[in-house]
Structure formats: structure tokens, C-alpha cells
Biopython code that builds the backbone (N, CA, C, O; Angstrom):
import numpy as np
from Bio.PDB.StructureBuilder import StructureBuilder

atoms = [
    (1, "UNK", "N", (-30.263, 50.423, -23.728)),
    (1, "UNK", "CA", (-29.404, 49.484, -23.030)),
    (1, "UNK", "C", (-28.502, 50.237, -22.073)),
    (1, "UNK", "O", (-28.321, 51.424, -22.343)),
    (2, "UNK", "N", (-27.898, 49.734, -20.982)),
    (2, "UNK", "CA", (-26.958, 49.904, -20.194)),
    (2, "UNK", "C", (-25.821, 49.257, -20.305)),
    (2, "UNK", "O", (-25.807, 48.031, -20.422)),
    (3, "UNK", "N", (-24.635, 50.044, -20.281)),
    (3, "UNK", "CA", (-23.313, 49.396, -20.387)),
    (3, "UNK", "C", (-22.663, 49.750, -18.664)),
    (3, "UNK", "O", (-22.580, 50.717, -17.907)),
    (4, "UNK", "N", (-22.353, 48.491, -18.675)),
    (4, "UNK", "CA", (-21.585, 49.028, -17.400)),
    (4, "UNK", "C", (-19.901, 48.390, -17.999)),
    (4, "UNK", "O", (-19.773, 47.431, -18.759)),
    (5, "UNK", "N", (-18.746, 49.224, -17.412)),
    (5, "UNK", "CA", (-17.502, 48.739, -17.628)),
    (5, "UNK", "C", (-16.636, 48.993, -16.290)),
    (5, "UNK", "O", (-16.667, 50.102, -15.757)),
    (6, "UNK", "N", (-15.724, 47.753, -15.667)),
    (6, "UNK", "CA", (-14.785, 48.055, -14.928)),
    (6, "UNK", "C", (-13.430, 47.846, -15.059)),
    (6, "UNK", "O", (-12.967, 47.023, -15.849)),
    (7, "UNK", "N", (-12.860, 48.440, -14.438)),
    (7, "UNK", "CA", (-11.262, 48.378, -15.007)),
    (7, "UNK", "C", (-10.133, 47.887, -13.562)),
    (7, "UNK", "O", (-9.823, 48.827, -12.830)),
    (8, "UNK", "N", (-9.615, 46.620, -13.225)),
    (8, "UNK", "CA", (-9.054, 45.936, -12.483)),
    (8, "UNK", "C", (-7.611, 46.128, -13.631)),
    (8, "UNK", "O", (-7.394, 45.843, -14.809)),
    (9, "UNK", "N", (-6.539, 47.027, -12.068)),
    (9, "UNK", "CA", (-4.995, 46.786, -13.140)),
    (9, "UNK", "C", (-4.768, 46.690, -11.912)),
    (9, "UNK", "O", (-5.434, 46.612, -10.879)),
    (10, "UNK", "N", (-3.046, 46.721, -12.386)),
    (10, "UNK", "CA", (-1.765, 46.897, -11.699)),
    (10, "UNK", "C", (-0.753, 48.567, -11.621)),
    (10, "UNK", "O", (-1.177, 49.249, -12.554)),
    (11, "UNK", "N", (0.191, 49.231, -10.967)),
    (11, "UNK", "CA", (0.508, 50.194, -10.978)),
    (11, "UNK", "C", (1.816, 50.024, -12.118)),
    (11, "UNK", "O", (2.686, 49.215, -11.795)),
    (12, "UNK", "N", (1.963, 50.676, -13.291)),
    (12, "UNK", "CA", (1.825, 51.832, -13.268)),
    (12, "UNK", "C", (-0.141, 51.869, -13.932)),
    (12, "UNK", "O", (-0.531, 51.167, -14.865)),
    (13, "UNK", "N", (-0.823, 52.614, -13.335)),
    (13, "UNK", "CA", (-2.509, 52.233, -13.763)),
    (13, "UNK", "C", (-2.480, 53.050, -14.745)),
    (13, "UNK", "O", (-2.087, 54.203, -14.923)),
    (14, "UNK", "N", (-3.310, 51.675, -15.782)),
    (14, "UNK", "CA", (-3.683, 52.842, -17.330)),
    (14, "UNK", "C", (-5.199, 53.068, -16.841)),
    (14, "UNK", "O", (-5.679, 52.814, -15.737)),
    (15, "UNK", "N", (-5.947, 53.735, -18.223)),
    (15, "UNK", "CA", (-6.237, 54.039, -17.728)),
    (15, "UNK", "C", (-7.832, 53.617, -19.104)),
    (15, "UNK", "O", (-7.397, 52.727, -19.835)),
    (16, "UNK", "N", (-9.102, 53.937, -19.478)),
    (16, "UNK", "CA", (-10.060, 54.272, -20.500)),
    (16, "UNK", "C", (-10.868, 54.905, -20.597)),
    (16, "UNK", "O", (-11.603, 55.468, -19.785)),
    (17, "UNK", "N", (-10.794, 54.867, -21.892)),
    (17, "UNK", "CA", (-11.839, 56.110, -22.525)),
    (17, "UNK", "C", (-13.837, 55.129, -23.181)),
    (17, "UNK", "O", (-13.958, 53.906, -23.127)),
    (18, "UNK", "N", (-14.336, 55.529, -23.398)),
    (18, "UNK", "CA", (-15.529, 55.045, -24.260)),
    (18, "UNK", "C", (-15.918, 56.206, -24.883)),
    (18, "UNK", "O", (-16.042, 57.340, -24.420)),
    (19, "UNK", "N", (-16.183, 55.571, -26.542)),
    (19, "UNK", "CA", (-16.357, 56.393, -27.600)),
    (19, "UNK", "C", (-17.804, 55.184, -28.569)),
    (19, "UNK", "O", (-18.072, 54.045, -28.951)),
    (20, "UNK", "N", (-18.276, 56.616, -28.481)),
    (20, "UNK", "CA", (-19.242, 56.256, -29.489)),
    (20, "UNK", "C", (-19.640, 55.946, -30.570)),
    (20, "UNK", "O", (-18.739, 56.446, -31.243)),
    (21, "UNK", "N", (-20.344, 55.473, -31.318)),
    (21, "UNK", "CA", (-20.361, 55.329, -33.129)),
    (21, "UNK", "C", (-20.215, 56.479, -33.377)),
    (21, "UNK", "O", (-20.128, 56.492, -34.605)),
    (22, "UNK", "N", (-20.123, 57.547, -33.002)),
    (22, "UNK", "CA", (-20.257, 58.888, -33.824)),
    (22, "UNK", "C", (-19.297, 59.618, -33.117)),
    (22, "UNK", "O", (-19.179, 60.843, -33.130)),
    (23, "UNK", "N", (-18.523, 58.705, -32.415)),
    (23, "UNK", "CA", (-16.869, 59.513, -32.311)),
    (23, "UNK", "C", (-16.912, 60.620, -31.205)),
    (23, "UNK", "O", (-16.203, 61.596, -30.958)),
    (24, "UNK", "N", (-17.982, 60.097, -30.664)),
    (24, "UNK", "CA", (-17.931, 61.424, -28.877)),
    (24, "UNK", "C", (-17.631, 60.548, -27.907)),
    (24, "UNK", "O", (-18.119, 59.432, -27.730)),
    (25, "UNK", "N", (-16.429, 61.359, -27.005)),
    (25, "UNK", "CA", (-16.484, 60.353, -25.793)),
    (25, "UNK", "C", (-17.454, 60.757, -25.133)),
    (25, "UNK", "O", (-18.087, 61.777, -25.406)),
    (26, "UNK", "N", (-17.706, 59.918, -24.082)),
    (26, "UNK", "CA", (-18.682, 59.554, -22.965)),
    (26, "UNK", "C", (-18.113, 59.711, -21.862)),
    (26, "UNK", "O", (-18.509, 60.452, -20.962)),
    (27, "UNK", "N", (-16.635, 58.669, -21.842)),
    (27, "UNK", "CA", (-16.041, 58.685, -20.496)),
    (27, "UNK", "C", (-14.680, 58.887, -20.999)),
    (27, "UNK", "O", (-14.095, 58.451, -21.991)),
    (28, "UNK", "N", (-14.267, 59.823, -19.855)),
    (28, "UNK", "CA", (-12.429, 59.737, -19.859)),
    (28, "UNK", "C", (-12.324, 59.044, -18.307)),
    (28, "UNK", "O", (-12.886, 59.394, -17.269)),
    (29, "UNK", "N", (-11.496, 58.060, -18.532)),
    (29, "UNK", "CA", (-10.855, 57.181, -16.560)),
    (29, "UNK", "C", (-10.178, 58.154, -16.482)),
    (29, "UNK", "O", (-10.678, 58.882, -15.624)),
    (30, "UNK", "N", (-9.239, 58.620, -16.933)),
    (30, "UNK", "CA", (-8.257, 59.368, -16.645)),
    (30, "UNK", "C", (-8.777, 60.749, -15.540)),
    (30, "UNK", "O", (-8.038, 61.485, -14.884)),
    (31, "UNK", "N", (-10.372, 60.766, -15.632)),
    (31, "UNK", "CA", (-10.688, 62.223, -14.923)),
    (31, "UNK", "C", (-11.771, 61.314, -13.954)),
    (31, "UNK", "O", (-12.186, 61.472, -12.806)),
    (32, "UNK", "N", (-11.997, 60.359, -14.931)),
    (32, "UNK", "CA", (-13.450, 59.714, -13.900)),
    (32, "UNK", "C", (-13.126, 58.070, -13.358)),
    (32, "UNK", "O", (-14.005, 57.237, -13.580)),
    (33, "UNK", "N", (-12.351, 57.803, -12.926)),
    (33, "UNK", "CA", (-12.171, 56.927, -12.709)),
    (33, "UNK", "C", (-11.939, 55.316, -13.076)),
    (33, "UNK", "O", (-11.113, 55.061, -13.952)),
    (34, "UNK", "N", (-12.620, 54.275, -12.450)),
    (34, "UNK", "CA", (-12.338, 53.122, -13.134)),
    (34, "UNK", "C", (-13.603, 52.030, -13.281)),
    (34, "UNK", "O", (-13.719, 50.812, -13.414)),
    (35, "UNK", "N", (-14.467, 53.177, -13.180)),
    (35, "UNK", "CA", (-16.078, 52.448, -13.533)),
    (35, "UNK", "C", (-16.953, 52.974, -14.052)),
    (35, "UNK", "O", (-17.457, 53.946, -13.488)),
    (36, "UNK", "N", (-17.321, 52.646, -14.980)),
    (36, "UNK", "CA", (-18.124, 53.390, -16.506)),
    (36, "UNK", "C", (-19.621, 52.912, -15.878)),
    (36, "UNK", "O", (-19.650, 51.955, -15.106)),
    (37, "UNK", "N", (-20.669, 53.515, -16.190)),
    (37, "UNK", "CA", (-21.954, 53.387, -15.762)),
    (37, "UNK", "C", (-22.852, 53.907, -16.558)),
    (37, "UNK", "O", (-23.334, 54.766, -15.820)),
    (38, "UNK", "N", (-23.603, 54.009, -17.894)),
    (38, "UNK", "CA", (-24.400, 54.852, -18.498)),
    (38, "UNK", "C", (-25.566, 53.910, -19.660)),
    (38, "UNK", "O", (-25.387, 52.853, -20.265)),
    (39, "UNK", "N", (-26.553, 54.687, -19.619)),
    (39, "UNK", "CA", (-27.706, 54.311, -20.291)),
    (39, "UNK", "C", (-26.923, 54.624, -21.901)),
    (39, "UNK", "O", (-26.374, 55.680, -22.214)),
    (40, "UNK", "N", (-27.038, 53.597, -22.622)),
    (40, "UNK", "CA", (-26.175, 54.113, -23.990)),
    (40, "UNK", "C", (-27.372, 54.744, -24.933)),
    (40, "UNK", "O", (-28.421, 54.148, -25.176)),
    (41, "UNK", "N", (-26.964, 56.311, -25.516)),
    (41, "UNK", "CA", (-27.951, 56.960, -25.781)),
    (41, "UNK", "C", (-28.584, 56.666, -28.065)),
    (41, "UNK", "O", (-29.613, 56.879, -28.705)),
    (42, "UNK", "N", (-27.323, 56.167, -28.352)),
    (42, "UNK", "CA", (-27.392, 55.516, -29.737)),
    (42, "UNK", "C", (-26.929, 54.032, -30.183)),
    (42, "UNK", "O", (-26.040, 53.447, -29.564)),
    (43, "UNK", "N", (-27.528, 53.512, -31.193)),
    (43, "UNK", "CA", (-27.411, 52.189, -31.359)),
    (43, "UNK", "C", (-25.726, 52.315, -32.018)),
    (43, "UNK", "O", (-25.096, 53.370, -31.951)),
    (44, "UNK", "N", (-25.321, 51.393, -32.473)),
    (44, "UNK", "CA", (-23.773, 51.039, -33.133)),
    (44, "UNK", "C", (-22.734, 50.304, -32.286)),
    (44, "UNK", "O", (-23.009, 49.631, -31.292)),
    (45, "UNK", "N", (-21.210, 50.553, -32.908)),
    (45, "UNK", "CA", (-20.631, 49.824, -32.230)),
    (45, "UNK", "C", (-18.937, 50.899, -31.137)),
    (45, "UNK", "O", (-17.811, 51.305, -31.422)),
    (46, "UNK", "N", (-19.816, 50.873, -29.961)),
    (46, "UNK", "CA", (-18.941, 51.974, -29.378)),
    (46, "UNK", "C", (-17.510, 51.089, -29.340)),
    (46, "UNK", "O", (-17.329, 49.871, -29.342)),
    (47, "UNK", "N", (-16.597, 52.185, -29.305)),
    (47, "UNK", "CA", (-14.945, 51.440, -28.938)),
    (47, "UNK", "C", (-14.644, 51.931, -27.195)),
    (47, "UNK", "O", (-14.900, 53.006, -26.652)),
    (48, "UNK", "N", (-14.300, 51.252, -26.885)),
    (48, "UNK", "CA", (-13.033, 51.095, -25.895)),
    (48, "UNK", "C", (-11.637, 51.096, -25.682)),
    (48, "UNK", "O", (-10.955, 50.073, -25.617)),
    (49, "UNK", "N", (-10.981, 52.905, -25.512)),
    (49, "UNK", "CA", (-9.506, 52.801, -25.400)),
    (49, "UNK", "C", (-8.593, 52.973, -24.405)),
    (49, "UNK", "O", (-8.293, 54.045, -23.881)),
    (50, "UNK", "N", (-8.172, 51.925, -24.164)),
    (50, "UNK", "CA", (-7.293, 51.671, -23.073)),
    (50, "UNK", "C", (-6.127, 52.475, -22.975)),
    (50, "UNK", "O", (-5.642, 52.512, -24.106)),
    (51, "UNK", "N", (-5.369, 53.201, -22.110)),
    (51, "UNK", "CA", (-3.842, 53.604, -22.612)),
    (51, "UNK", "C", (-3.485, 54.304, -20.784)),
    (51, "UNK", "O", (-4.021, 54.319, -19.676)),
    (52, "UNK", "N", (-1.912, 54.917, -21.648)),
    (52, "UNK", "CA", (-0.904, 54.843, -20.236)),
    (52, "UNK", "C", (-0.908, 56.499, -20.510)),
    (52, "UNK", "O", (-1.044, 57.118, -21.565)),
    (53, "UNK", "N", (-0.698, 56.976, -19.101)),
    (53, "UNK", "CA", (-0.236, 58.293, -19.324)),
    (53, "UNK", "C", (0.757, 58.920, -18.512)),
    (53, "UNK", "O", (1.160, 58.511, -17.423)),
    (54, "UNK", "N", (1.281, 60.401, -19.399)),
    (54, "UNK", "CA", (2.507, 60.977, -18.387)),
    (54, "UNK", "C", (3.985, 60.109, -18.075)),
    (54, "UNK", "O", (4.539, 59.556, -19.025)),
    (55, "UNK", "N", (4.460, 60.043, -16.967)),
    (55, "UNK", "CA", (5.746, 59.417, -17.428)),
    (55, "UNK", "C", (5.602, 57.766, -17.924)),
    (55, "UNK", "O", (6.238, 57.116, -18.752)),
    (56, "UNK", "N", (4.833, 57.526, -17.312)),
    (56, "UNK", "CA", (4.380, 55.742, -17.689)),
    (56, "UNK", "C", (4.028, 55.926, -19.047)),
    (56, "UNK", "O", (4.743, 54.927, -19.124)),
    (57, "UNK", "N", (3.659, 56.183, -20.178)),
    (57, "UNK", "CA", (3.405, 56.528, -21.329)),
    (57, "UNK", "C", (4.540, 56.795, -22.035)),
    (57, "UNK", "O", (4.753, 56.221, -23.103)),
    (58, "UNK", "N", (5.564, 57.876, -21.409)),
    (58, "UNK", "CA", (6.556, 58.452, -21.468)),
    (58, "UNK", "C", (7.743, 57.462, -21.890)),
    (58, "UNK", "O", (8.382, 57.537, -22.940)),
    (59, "UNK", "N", (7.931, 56.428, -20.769)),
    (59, "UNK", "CA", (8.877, 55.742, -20.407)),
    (59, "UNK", "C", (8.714, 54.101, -21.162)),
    (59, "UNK", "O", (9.543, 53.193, -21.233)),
    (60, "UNK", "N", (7.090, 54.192, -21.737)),
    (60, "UNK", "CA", (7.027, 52.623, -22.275)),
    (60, "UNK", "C", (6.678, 51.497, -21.203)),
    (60, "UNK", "O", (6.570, 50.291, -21.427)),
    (61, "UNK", "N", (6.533, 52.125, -20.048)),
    (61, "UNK", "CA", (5.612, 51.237, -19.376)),
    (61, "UNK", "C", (3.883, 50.442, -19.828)),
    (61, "UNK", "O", (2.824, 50.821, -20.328)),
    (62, "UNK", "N", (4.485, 49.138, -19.262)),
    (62, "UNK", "CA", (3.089, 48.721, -19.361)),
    (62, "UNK", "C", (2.662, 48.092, -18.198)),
    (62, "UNK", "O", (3.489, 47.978, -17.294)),
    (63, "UNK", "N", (1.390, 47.604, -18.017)),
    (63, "UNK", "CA", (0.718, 47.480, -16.948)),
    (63, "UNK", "C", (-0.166, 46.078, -17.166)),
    (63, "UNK", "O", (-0.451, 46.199, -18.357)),
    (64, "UNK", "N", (-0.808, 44.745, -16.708)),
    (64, "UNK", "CA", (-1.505, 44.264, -16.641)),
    (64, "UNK", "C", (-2.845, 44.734, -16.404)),
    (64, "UNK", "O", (-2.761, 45.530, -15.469)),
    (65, "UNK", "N", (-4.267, 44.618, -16.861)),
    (65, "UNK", "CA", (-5.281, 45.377, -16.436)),
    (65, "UNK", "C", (-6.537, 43.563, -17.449)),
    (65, "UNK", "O", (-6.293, 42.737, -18.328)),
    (66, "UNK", "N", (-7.563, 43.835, -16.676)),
    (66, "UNK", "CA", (-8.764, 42.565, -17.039)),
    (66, "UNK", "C", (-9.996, 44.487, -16.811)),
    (66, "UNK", "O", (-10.015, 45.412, -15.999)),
    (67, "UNK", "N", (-10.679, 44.159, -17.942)),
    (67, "UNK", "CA", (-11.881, 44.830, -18.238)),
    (67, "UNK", "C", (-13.126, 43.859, -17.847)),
    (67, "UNK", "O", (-13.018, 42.635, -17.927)),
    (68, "UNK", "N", (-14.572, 44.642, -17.326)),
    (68, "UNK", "CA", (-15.269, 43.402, -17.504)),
    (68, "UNK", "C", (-16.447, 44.799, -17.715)),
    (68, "UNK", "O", (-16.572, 45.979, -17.387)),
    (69, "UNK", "N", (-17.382, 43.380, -18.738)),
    (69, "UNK", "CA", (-18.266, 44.502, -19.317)),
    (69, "UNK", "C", (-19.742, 43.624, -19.078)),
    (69, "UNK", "O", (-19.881, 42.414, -18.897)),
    (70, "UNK", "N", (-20.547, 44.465, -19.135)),
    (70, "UNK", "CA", (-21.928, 44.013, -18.844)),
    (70, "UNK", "C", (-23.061, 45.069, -19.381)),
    (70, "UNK", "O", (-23.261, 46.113, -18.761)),
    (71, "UNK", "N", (-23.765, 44.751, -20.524)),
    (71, "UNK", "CA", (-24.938, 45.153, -21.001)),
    (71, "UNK", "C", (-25.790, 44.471, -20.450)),
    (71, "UNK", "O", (-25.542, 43.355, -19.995)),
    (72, "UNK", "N", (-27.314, 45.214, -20.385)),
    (72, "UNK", "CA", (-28.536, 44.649, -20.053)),
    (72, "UNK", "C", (-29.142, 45.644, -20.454)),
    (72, "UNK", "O", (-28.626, 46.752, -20.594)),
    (73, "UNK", "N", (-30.771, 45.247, -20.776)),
    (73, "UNK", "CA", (-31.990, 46.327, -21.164)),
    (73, "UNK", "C", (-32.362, 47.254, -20.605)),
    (73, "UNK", "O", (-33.286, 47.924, -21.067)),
]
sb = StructureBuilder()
sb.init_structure("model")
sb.init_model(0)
sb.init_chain("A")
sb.init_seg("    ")
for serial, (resi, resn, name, xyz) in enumerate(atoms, 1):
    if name == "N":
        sb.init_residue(resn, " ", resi, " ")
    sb.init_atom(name, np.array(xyz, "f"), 0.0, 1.0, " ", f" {name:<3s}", serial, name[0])
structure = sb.get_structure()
């Protein structure tokens, strides 16, 4: 299967990660941006973690953000 994920916020921008059933990330936003793209290489149930970083993290900022996700074969 293919997962695709995008990430639509507001500033201060958080930011996500995707993690696997077996606890490896895949993607950091924080280095790669705000669009996930990958053939998923094991079955289970991957997580998705959202979060703030640096002074926005720091300071307790939060941010509005809509995820949108799309599997296909």
C-alpha cells in the first residue's frame, strides 16, 4: 500500500513524524517537510506525531493544522 500524508497549518508551524508498528520513523517534517509520500514496507498500525518545536514548543504555543491522509494499493 501507499500512504500519502499532508500537513495544512498556521504559523507558529508544527510540525510530523510517521512511525511504524515496529517503532522506526520513516518521516521527520521537521527535516522533510509537509508531505509524506511512501510505499508502506510492513503491515500494522503506523502512528502519526504531530508536535511544536524550539521556542514555539518552548513558549506553549499552539497552532491550528487539518492532516489529510490517503491510502491506496
Amino acid at each position: 500500500q501507499m500512504m500519502h500524508i499532508g500537513m495544512n497549518s498556521q504559523w507558529p508551524h508544527p510540525f510530523f513524524n510517521v512511525i511504524t508498528p515496529d517503532n522506526h520513523a520513516i518521516f521527520n517534517g521537521s527535516m522533510s517537510g509537509d508531505i509524506f509520500e511512501q510505499r508502506l514496507g510492513v503491515s500494522g498500525k503506523y502512528t502519526v506525531r504531530v508536535y511544536q518545536m524550539g521556542g514555539a514548543r518552548d513558549e506553549g504555543k499552539t497552532s491550528a493544522y487539518a492532516l489529510t491522509f490517503k491510502i491506496t494499493d
